[in-house]
KEVEXFI-512597 format. One record per atom (N, C-alpha, C): residue number from 0; residue in one letter; atom name; x, y, z. Coordinates in steps of 0.1 Angstrom, whole numbers, plus 2048, in hexadecimal, padded with zeros to 3 digits. Example, Ala and Ser with C-alpha at 12.3 -4.5 7.8 and 13.67 -1.06 7.14 Angstrom:
KEVEXFI-512597
ATOM     n   res   atom    xx    yy    zz
ATOM     0     A      N   884   7C7   84E
ATOM     0     A     CA   87B   7D3   84E
ATOM     0     A      C   884   7DF   84E
ATOM     1     S      N   880   7EA   847
ATOM     1     S     CA   889   7F5   847
ATOM     1     S      C   881   800   84F
END
This chain:
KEVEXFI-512597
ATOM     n   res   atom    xx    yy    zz
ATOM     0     X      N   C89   F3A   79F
ATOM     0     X     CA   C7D   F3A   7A6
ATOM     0     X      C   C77   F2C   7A5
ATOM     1     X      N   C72   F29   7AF
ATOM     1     X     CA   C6E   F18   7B1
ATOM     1     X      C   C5E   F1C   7A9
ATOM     2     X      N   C5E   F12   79F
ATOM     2     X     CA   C4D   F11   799
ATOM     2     X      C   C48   F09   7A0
ATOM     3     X      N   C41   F0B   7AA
ATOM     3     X     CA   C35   F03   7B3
ATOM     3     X      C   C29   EFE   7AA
ATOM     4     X      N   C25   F08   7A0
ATOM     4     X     CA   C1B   F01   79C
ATOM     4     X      C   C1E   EF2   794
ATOM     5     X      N   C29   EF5   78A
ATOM     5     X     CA   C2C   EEA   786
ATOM     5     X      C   C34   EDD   790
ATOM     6     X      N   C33   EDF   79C
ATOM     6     X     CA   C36   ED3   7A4
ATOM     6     X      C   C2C   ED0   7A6
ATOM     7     X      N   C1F   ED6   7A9
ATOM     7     X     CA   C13   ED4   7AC
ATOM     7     X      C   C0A   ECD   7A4
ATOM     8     X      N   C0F   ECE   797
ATOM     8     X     CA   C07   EC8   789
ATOM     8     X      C   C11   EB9   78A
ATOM     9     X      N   C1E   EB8   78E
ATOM     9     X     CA   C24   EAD   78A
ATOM     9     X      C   C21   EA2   794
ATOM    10     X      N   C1D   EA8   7A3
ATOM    10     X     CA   C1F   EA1   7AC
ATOM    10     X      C   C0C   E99   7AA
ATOM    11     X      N   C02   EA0   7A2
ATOM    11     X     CA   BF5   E9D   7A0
ATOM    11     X      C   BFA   E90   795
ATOM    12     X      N   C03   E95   786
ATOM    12     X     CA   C01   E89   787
ATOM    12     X      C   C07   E81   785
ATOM    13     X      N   C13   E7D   78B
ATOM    13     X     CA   C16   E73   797
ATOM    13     X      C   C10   E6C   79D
ATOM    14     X      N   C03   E72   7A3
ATOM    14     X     CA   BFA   E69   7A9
ATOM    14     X      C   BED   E60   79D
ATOM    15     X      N   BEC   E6B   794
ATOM    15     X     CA   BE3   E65   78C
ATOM    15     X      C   BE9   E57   783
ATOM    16     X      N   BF4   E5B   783
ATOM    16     X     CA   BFE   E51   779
ATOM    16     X      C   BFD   E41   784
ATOM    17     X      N   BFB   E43   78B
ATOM    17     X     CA   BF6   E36   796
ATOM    17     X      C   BED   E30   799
ATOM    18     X      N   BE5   E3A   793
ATOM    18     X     CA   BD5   E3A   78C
ATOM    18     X      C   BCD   E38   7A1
ATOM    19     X      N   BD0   E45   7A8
ATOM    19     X     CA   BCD   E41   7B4
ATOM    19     X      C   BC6   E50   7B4
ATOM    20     X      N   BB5   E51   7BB
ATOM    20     X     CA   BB3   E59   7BD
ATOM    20     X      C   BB9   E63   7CA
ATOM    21     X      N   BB6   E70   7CF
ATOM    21     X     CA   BB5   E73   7D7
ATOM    21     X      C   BB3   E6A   7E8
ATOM    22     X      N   BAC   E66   7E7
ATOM    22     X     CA   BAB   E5C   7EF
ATOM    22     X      C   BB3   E53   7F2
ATOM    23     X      N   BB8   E4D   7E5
ATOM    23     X     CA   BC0   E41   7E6
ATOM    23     X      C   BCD   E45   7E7
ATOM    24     X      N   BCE   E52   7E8
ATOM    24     X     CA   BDD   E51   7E9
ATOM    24     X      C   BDC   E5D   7F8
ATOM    25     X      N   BCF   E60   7FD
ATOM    25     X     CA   BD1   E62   809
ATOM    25     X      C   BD5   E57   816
ATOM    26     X      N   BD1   E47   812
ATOM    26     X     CA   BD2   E3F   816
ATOM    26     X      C   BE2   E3E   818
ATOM    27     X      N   BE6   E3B   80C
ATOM    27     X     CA   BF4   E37   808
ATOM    27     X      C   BFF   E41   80D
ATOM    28     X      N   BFE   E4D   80D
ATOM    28     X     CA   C08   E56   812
ATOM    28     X      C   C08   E57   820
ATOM    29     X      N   BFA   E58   825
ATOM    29     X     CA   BF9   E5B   836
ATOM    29     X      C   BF4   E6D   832
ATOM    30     X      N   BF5   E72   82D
ATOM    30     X     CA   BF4   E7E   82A
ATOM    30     X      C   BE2   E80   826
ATOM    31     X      N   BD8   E8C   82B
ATOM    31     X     CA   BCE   E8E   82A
ATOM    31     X      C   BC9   E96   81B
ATOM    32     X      N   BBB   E90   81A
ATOM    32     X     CA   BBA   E90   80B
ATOM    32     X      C   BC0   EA0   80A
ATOM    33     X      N   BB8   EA6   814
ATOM    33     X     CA   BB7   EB4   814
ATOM    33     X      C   BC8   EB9   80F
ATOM    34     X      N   BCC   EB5   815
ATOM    34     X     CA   BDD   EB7   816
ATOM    34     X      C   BDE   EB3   807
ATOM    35     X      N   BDE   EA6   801
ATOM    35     X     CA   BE4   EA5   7F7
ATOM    35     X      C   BDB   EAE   7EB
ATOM    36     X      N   BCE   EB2   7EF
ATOM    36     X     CA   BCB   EB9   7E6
ATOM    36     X      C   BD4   EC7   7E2
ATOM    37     X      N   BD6   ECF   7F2
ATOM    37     X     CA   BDC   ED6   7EE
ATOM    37     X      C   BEA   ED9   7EB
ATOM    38     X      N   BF2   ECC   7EA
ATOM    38     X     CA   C00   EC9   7E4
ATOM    38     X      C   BFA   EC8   7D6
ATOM    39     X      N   BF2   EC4   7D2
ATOM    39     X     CA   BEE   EC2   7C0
ATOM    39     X      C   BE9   ED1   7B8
ATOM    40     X      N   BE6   ED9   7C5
ATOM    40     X     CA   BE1   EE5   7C2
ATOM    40     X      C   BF0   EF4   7C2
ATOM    41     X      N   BF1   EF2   7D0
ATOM    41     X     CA   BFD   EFC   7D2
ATOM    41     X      C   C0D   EFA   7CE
ATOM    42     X      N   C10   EEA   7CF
ATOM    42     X     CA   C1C   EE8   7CC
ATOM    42     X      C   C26   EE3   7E0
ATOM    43     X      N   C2A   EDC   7DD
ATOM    43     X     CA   C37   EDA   7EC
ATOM    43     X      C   C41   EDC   7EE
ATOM    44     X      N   C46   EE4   7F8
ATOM    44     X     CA   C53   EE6   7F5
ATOM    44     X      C   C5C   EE1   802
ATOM    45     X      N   C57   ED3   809
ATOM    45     X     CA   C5E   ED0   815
ATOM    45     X      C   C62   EC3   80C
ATOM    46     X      N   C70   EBD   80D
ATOM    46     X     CA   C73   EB3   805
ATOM    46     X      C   C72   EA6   80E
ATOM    47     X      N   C6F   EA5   815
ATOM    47     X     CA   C6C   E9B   824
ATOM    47     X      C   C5E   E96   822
ATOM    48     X      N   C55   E9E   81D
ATOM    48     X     CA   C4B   E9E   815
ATOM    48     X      C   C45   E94   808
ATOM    49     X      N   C4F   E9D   7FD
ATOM    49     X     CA   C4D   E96   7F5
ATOM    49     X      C   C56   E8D   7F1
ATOM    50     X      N   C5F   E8D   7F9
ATOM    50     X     CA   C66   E7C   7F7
ATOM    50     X      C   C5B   E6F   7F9
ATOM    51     X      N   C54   E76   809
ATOM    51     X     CA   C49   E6B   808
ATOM    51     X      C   C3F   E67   800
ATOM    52     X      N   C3E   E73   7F7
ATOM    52     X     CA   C32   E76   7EB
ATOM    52     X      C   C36   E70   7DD
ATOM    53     X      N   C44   E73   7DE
ATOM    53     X     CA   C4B   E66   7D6
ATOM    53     X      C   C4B   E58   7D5
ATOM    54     X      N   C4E   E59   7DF
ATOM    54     X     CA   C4E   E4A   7E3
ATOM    54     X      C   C3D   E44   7E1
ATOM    55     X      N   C37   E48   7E4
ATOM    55     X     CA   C2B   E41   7E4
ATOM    55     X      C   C22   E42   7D6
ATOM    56     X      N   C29   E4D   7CF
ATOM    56     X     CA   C27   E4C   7BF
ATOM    56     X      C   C30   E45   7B2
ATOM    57     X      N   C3C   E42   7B9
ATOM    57     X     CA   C48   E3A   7B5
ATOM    57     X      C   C4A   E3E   7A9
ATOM    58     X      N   C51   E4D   7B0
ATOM    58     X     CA   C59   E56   7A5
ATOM    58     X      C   C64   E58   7B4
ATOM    59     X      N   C70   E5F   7A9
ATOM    59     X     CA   C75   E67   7AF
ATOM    59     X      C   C74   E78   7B2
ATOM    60     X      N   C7A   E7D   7B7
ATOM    60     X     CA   C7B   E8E   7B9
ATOM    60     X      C   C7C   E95   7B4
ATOM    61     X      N   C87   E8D   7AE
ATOM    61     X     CA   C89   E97   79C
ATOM    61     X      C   C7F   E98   792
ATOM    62     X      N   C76   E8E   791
ATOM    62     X     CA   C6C   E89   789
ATOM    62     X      C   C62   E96   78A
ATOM    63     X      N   C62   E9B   79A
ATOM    63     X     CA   C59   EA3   7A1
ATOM    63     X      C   C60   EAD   79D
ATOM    64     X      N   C6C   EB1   79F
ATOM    64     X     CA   C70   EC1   79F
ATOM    64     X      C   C79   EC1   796
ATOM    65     X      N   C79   EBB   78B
ATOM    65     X     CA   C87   EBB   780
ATOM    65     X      C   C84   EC9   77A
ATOM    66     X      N   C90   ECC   772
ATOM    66     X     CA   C8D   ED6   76A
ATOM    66     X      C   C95   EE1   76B
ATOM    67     X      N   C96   EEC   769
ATOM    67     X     CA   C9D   EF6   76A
ATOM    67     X      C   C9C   F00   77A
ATOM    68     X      N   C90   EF8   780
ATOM    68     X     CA   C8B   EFF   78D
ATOM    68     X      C   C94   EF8   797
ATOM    69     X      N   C9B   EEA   794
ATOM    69     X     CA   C9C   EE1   79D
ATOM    69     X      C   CA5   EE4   7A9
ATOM    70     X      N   CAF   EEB   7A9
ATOM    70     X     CA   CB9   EEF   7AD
ATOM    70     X      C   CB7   EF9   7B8
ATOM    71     X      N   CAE   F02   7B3
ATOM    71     X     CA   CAB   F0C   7BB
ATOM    71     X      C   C9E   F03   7C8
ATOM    72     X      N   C96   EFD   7C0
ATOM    72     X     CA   C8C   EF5   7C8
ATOM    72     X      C   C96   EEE   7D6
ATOM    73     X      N   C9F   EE4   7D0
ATOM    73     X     CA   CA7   EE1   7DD
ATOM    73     X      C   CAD   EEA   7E6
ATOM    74     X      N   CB7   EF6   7DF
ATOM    74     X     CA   CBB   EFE   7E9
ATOM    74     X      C   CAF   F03   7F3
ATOM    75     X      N   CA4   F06   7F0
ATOM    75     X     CA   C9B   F0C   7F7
ATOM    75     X      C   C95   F04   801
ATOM    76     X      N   C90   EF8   7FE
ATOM    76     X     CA   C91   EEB   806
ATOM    76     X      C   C99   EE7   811
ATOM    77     X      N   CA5   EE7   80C
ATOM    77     X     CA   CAF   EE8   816
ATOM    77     X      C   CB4   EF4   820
ATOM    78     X      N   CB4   EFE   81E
ATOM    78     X     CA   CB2   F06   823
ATOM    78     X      C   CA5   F07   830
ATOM    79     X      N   C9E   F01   82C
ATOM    79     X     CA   C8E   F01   832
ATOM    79     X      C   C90   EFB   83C
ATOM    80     X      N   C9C   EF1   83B
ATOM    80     X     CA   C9E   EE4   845
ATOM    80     X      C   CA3   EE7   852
ATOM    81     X      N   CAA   EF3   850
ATOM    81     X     CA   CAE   EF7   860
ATOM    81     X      C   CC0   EF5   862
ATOM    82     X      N   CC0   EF2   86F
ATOM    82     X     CA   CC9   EEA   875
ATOM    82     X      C   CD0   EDC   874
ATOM    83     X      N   CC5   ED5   86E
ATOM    83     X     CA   CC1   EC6   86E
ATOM    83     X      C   CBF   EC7   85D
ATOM    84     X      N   CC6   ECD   858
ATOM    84     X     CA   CC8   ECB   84A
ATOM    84     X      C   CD0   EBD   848
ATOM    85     X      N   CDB   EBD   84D
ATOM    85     X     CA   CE1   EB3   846
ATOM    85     X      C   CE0   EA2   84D
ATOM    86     X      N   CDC   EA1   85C
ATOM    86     X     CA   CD3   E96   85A
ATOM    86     X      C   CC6   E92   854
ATOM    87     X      N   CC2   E9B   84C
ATOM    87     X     CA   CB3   E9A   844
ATOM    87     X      C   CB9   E97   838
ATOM    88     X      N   CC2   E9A   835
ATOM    88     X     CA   CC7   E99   824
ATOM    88     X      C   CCF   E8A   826
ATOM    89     X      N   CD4   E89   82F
ATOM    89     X     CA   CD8   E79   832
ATOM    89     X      C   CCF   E70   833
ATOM    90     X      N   CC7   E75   83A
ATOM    90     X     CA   CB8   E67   83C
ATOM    90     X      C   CB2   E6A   82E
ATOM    91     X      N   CB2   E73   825
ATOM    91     X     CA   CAA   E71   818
ATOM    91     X      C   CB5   E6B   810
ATOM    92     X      N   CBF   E71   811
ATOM    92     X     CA   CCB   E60   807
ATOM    92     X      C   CC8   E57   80D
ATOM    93     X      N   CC7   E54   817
ATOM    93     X     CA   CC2   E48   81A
ATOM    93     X      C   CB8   E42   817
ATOM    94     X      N   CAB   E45   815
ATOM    94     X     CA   CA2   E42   812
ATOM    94     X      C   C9D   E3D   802
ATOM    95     X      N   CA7   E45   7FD
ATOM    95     X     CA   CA8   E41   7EC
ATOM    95     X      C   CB4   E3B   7EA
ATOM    96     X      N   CB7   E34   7EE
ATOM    96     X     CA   CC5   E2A   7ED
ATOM    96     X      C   CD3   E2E   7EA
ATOM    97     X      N   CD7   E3A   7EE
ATOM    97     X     CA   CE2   E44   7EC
ATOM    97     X      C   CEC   E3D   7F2
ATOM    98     X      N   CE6   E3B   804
ATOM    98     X     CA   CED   E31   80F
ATOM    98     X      C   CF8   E3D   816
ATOM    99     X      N   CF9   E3F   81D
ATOM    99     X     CA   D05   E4B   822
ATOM    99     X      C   D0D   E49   830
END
């Protein structure tokens, strides 16, 4: 079972560790405070998402969902993705320097 809360606690602070309020990382993401409030509250489970939540806190994914949850977090993620799973999983190797 995916622990949302504890992605929710990691992905808060991730942001705090950048020492960026709410605000400042509503700027920075593109994403509304409102929104990232309630990713810090409920937890995310679209990885398109928090790649970009990543990125703008300069961690990785794993950093976000490591742990004994992690595996199941991806499968579910992926699964989520549709049709268009596996060009989304190419554009995200891509994006973290995988290269594919």
């Amino acid at each position: 079972m995916i622990d949302l809360g504890l992605i929710a606690e990691r992905i808060r602070d991730a942001r705090i560790n950048q020492d960026l309020t709410l605000d400042e990382a509503a700027e920075k993401t593109g994403f509304s405070h409102r929104t990232l409030r309630r990713y810090e509250t409920d937890g995310l489970q679209d990885l398109m998402k928090l790649d970009k939540l990543c990125a703008a806190y300069n961690v990785v994914i794993t950093d976000i969902i490591g742990g004994k949850n992690d595996l199941a977090y991806l499968a579910a993620s992926i699964r989520r993705l549709g049709p268009n799973a596996c060009d989304v999983l190419i554009e995200l190797c891509r994006s973290i320097g995988m290269g594919l």
